[in-house]
N, C-alpha and C positions, 0 to 999 in steps of 0.2 A: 355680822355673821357671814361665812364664807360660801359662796353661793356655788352648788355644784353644778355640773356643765347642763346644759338644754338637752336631753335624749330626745332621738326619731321617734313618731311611735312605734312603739312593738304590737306584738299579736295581742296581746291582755289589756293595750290601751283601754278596751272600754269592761273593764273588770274592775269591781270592788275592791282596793287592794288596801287590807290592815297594813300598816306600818310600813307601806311602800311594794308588798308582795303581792303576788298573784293571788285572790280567792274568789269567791262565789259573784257570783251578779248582785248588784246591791239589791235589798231588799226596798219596795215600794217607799215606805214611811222613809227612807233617809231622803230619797229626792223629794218628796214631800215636801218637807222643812223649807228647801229653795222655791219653791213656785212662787209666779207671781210676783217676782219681788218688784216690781212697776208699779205695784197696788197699793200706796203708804195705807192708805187705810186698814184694807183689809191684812197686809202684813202686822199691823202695830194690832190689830184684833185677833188674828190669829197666833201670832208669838207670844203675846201676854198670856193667853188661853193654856196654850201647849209648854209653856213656863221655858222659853229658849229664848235666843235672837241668833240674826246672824253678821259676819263682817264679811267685807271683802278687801281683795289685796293683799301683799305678801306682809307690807310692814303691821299691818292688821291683823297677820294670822301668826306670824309673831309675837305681838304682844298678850294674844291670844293665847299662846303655849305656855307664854310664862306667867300667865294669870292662874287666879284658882279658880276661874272658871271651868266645870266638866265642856272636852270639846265631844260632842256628838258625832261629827263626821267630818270630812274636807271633802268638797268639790272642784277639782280640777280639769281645764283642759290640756288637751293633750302636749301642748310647749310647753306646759309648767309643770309637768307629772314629776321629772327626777328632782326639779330643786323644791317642790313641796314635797316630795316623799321625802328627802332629805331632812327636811324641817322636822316633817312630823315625825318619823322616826316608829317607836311602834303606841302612839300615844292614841290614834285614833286611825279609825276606816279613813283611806283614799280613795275616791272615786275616781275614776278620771273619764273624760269621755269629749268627743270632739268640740272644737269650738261652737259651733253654730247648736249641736244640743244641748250645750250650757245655756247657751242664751236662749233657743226653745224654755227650759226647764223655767231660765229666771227670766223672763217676759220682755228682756231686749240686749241688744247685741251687747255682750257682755266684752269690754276691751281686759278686765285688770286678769284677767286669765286665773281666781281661785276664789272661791267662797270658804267658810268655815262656820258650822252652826254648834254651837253651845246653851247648856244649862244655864240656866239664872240659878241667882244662889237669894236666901231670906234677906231680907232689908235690913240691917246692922240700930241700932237704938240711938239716933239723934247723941242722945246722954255720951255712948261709948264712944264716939270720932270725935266731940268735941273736950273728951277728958286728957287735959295735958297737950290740947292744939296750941301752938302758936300765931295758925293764919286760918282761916277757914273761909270760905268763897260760900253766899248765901244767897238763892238765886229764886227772883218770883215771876212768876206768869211768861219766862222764855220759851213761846212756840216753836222757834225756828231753830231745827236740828243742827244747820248750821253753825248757828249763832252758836248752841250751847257744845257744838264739838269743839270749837274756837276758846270757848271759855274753860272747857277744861285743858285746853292744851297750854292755854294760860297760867288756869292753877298750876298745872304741873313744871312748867319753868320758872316759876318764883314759888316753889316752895311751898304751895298751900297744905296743908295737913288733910284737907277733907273738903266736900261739895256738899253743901246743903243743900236741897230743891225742895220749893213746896208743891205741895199738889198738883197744882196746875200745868209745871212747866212739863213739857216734852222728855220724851222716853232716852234717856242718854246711851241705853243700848240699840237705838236704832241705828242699823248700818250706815247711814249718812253721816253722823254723830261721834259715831268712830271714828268714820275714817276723815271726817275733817281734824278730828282729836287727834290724826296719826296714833292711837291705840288709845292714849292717854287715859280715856276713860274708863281700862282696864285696869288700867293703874293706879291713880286717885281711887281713893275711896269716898264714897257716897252716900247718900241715902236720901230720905227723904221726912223733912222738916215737921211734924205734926205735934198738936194741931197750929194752926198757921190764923195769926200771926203766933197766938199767944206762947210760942214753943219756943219764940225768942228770948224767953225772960228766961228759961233753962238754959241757952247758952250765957247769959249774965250771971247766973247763977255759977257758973262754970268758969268763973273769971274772966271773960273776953267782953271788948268794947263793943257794942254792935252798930256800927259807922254804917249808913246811907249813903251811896253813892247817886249824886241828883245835881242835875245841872243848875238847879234853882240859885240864882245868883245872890241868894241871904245864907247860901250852905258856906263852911268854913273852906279854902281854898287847902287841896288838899296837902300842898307843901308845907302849910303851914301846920295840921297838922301831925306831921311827919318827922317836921325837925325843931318841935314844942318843945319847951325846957324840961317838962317833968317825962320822962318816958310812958308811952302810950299804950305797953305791955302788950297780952294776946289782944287778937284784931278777929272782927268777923266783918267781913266789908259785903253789903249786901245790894244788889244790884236789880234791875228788872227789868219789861220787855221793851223790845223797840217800839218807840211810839210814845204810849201810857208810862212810860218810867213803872216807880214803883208805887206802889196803892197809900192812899192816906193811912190806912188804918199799919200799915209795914213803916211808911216814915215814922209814924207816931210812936212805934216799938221801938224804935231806934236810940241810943246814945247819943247820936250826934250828927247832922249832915254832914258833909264832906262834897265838894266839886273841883273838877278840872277846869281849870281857867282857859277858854278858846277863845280869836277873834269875833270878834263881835259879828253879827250878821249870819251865824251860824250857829242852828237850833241846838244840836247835840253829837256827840260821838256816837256810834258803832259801838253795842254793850261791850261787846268780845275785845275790841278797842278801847275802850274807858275801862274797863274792867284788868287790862296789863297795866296802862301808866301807872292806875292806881296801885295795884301789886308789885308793881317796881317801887314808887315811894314808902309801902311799907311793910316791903318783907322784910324780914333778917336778915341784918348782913352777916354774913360768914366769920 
């Protein structure tokens, strides 16, 4: 998208400005929303509560606009006022306000120069994202925000139809989750798997294989089954945290193991890692 030039600040710098304009001083509750954001805890407690999250960064606030996410507000500092006012256009309040009161507001020196807070929307029905998937990404006990921003940015370049998460795993609208997903997670569709494991057997139901990804060297190598004689139709390839893999009771749900064949001497892949080769072997080809 074409980025409009850097503006000086003006006098209204640190004004409320809807759709890039001049208006009133923002109202308490919009800054609100950003505080604290240094606090994973208390942020993942407070955003779940207040039914929001937030991203940062431009490619984030981005993918943000063209989500159907409601966006609440933007916060910018004052280098990035004219090419976020430009983005957002008159979809939501622009805040803008100097650098160093951003990073007051969000609890440390804020470099990526924007925030943006948004609505959460209801949780979609397992049933509906996996009717008529082809790939589906099914994801257990992933704490690490990271990890799971990596994983959906994975889904999202080979094609996944949809993320499944059970219960356990970490909040994929938390801003670190995003912005490793470079938006992605805005984009995939999601939800969450219930109840777990036994919710598996409704994606079976639904015609998909549901493949265990596990290093266990008795699992079927996954090339092999990739380029098996009989075509191995929709795929739900299901993965879990670093460390513990996936739980007995998620293997035992499973259709079939599947592993990545590595040098010996080396315990396992990186989920977000193991998690692309494998969606490279079986996504659809074009």
């Amino acid at each position: 998208m074409p980025s409009a030039p850097e503006p000086s600040p003006g006098p209204a710098a640190d004004k409320a400005r809807p759709g890039g304009g001049a208006g009133a001083a923002p109202v308490p509750d919009q800054l609100d929303d950003y505080r604290a954001l240094n606090d994973p805890a208390r942020r993942r407690q407070v955003e779940r509560r207040g039914g929001y999250f937030v991203v940062e960064g431009l490619l984030a606030l981005e993918a943000l606009l063209a989500s159907p996410y409601p966006v609440r507000s933007v916060l910018a500092d004052e280098r990035r006022a004219g090419r976020v006012a430009a983005l957002v256009g008159g979809l939501a309040p622009v805040i803008v306000r100097p650098r160093d009161e951003v990073a007051a507001v969000a609890g440390f020196d804020f470099h990526r120069g924007v925030l943006a807070a948004a609505d959460r929307l209801p949780l979609r029905a397992a049933a509906d994202l996996a009717a008529g998937a082809r790939l589906v990404v099914v994801a257990e006990g992933l704490s690490d925000h990271e990890n799971l921003g990596a994983l959906f940015r994975n889904a999202a370049a080979f094609g996944a139809d949809a993320v499944l998460l059970d219960p356990t795993t970490a909040d994929p609208l938390y801003r670190r989750s995003v912005r490793v997903s470079l938006g992605h997670v805005l984009r995939v569709p999601w939800t969450r798997l219930t109840p777990w494991p036994a919710g598996l057997r409704g994606l079976r139901d639904d015609g998909l294989a549901v493949l265990a990804l596990t290093p266990d060297p008795g699992a079927d190598p996954i090339d092999d089954v990739a380029t098996q004689a009989v075509p191995l139709g929709p795929v739900a390839l299901m993965v879990g945290a670093e460390g513990p893999g996936l739980t007995g009771a998620a293997l035992a749900a499973a259709d079939r193991r599947v592993r990545i064949p590595i040098a010996a001497g080396v315990d396992s892949l990186n989920v977000a890692t193991a998690a692309a080769i494998a969606l490279h072997r079986l996504a659809p080809r074009p």
